[in-house]
N, C-alpha and C positions, 0 to 999 in steps of 0.2 A: 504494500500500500504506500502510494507516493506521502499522505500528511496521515501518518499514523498519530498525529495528538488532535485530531479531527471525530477519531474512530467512537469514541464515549461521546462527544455531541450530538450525532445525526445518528437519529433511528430512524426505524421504518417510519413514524407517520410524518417526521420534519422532511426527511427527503420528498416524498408523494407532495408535497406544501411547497418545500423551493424548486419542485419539476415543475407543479402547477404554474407557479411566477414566471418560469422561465418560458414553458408554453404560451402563455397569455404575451409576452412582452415579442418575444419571437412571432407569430402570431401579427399581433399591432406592425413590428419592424416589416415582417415580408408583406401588409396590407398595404405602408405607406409607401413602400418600394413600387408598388406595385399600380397605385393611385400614379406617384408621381410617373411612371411610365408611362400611364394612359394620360396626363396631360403634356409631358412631352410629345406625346403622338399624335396628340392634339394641335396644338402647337406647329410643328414640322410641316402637317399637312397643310395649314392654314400658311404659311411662311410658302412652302411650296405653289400654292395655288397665288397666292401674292405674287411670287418670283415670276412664276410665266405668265402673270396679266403684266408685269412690267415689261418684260422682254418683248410683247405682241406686242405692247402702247410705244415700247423705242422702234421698234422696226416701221408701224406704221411709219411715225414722226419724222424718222431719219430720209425717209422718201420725200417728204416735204423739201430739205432742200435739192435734190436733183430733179423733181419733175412739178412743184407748185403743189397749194394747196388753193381751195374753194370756202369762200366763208358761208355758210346757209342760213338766213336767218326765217323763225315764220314763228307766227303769234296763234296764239292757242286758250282755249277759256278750259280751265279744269273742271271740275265734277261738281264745285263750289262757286261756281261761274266767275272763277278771279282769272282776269287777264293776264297771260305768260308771253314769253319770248326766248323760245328755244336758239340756240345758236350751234352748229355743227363745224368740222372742218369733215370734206369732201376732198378725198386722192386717189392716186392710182389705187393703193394698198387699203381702201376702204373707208369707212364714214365713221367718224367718232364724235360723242356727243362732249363737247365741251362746257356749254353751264344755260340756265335755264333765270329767268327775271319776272318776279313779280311785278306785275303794272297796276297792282290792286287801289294802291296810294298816287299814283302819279299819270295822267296826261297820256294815252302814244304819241305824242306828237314826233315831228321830225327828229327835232333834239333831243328828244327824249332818248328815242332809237336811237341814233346814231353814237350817243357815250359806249353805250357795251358793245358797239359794231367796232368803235375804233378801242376801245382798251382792249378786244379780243385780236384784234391787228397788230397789235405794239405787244401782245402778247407771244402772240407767234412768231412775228417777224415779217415786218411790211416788204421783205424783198421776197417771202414765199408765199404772199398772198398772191395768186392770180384773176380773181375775182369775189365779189361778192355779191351771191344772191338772194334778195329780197321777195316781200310781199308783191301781190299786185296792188295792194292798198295806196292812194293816193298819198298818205304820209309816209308809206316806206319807201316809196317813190325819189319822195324830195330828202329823203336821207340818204 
């Protein structure tokens, strides 16, 4: 016996008591191991599916400057009849929705339109806009 001044301490019922402990604590340790593995896996995958919406949104992008992009813009009433104003870029490599404007508070007028038509310009880069398409509406007109 490796601690024979051990031997007179532990009987039968204190052993069954500190296995008990040791079970239970063991138990808990392989539970949280086991948790935190399923949130790492969690995790990964969500990080992975992130990674390749980034890498599809560079690729798009990166074709912007060798062949132009297209500005889209068009106005839209939601479910709640509040006035929007979708704005897209349109390329070879497909059509991405870049941001959407509440008109609920404010006018369409020309000016109105035409702030987020050029911050979205100055955005991307006014040397790879090739055009911008608007409404037929008489105020998107004169924007």
């Amino acid at each position: 016996m490796v601690f024979p001044y051990l031997k007179g301490l532990i009987n039968k019922e204190s052993f069954h008591i500190i296995s008990g402990f040791i079970c239970i604590i063991l138990y808990f340790h392989i539970r949280s191991i086991v948790f935190l593995g399923q949130i790492y896996n969690k995790w990964y995958r969500s990080y992975n599916k992130w990674c390749q919406s980034y890498n599809t949104l560079r690729r798009m992008t990166s074709s912007w400057i060798d062949n132009g992009v297209s500005i889209v813009s068009d106005g839209w009433t939601n479910v709640k009849g509040k006035p929007l104003i979708s704005i897209l870029a349109v390329s070879v490599s497909g059509a991405i929705f870049l941001s959407a404007y509440d008109y609920s508070d404010k006018f369409k007028t020309d000016i109105n339109i035409v702030e987020p038509l050029l911050e979205t310009i100055d955005h991307i880069g006014p040397y790879n806009v090739i055009q911008v398409i608007t409404d037929n509406a008489p105020n998107c007109k004169a924007s």
